[in-house]
N, C-alpha and C positions, 0 to 999 in steps of 0.2 A: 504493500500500500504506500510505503513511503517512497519507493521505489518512483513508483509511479507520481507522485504528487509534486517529487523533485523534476521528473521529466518534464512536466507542467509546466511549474512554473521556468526551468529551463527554456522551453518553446516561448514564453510569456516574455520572457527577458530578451530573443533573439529576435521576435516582432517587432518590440519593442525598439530596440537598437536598428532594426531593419526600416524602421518609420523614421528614423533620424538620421542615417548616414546613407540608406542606400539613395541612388540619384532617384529624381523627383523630375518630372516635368512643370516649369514654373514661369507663368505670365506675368511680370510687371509688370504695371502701369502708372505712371503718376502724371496727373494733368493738373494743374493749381488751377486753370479756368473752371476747371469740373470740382475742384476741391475734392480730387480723388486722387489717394496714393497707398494703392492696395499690392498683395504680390497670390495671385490665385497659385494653388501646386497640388498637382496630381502625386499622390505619392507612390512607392516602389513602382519606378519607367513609367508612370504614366498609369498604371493598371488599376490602384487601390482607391485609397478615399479622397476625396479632396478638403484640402484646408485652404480659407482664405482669410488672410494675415491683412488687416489694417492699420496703416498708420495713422488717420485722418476718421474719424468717426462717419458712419452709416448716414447719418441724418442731415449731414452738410452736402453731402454728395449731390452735384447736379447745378451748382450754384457758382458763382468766382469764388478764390480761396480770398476774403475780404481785404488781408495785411498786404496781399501782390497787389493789389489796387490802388494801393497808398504810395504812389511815387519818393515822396522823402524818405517813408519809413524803411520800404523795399531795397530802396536806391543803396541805402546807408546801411542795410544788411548785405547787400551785393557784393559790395565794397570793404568788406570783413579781409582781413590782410590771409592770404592759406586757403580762403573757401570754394576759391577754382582747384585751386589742386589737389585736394584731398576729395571731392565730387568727380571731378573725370578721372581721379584715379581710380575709385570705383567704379567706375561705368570701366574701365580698363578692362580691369581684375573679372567686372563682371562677363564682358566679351572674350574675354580667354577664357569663359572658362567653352567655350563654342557657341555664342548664341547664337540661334537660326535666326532669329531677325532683331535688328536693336536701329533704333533711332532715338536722338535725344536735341530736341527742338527748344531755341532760349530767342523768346521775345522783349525787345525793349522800348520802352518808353517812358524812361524818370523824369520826361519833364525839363532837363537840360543836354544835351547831346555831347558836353564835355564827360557826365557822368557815364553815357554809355557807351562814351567810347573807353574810358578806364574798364568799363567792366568786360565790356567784350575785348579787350587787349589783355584783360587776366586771362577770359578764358580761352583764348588765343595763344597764350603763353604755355598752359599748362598742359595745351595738347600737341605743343610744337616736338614734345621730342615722342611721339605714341606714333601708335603702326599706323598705317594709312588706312586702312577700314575701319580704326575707330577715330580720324579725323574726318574722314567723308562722311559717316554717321551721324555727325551733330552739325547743325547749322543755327547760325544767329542773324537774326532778322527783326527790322522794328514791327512791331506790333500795336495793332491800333487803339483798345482800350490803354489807359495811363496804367502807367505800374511796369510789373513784367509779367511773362507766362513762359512756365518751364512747364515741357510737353517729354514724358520717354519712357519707350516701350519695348523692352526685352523678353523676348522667349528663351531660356536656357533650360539642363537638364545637367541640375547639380543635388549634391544631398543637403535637404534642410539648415544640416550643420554647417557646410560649407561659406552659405547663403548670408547666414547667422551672423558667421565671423566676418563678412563681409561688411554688412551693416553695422555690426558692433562697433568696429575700428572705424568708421566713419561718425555715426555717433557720440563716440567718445573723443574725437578731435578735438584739438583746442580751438580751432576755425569753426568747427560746428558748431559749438557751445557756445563762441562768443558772435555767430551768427544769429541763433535763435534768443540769444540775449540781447542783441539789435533790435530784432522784429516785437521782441515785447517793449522797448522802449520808446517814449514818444520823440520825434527829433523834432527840434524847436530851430528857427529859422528860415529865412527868405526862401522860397520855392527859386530853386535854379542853382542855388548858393550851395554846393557841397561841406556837409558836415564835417569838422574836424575829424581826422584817422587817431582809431585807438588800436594801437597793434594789441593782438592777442597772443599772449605770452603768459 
């Protein structure tokens, strides 16, 4: 009997481990005009259940993502010293690991065209030394609502874990942090007028 109880849970623990590391088939998507940044995954190749992972809540979905609409606010999180490079580094990381299809679409419009051009020169920089299929894959382009609109959508077939560690190490950047700690702050001053740089350190 214990024989058997061990086999159990043996098999329980190999499902287990087999829903985490084995590759998954996995559609990202994230649209900030849609206020959608989800990642759908088929798990074990494709076969098993699906899980869909949000980062942005159910109920805003369909809508502009509000803080992209705010040309200073945005402008001045854009502008975070690291925050192109540690982003297309993952979008890198994520196209090695094979995605069947990957686009990553960056709109702007902060309202002064000195500000978009620093920002599009970051992210111009930060793909200058990447393979040529993940520099053709992203394009930047003005966009007609004020603010900006980041558009990108990866099909890959990696294991959960993998995925994980991908996002974690981007999350956990000092450029991310001191990104998202932009976007919660209000910026005060003249529309046009680029806010003081706080490097993130």
């Amino acid at each position: 009997m214990l024989i058997w109880a061990g086999a159990a849970v043996a098999a329980i623990v190999v499902f287990l481990l087999a829903l985490r590391f084995a590759p998954a088939r996995t559609n990202i998507v994230v649209d900030t005009a849609a206020s959608t940044a989800r990642a759908d995954t088929t798990l074990l190749w494709g076969f098993g259940p699906m899980v869909v992972t949000r980062v942005l809540p159910r109920g805003e979905a369909g809508a502009p993502l509000a803080v992209f609409n705010d040309p200073q606010r945005i402008g001045h999180a854009l502008m975070t010293p690291g925050i192109a490079d540690v982003t297309m580094g993952a979008y890198e990381r994520l196209i090695a690991l094979g995605a069947q299809k990957a686009r990553f679409d960056v709109g702007l419009n902060l309202g002064d065209s000195a500000r978009d051009l620093v920002v599009q020169t970051s992210i111009e920089a930060a793909l200058a030394s990447a393979p040529v299929a993940v520099r053709q894959s992203v394009t930047i382009q003005k966009c007609g609502a004020p603010g900006a609109e980041l558009a990108a959508r990866l099909e890959v077939t990696a294991s959960p874990a993998t995925l994980d560690a991908i996002y974690s190490r981007l999350k956990s950047s000092r450029a991310v942090k001191e990104f998202r700690r932009r976007l919660r702050q209000k910026v005060r001053g003249k529309p046009g007028k680029a806010p003081k740089e706080v490097r993130a350190s």
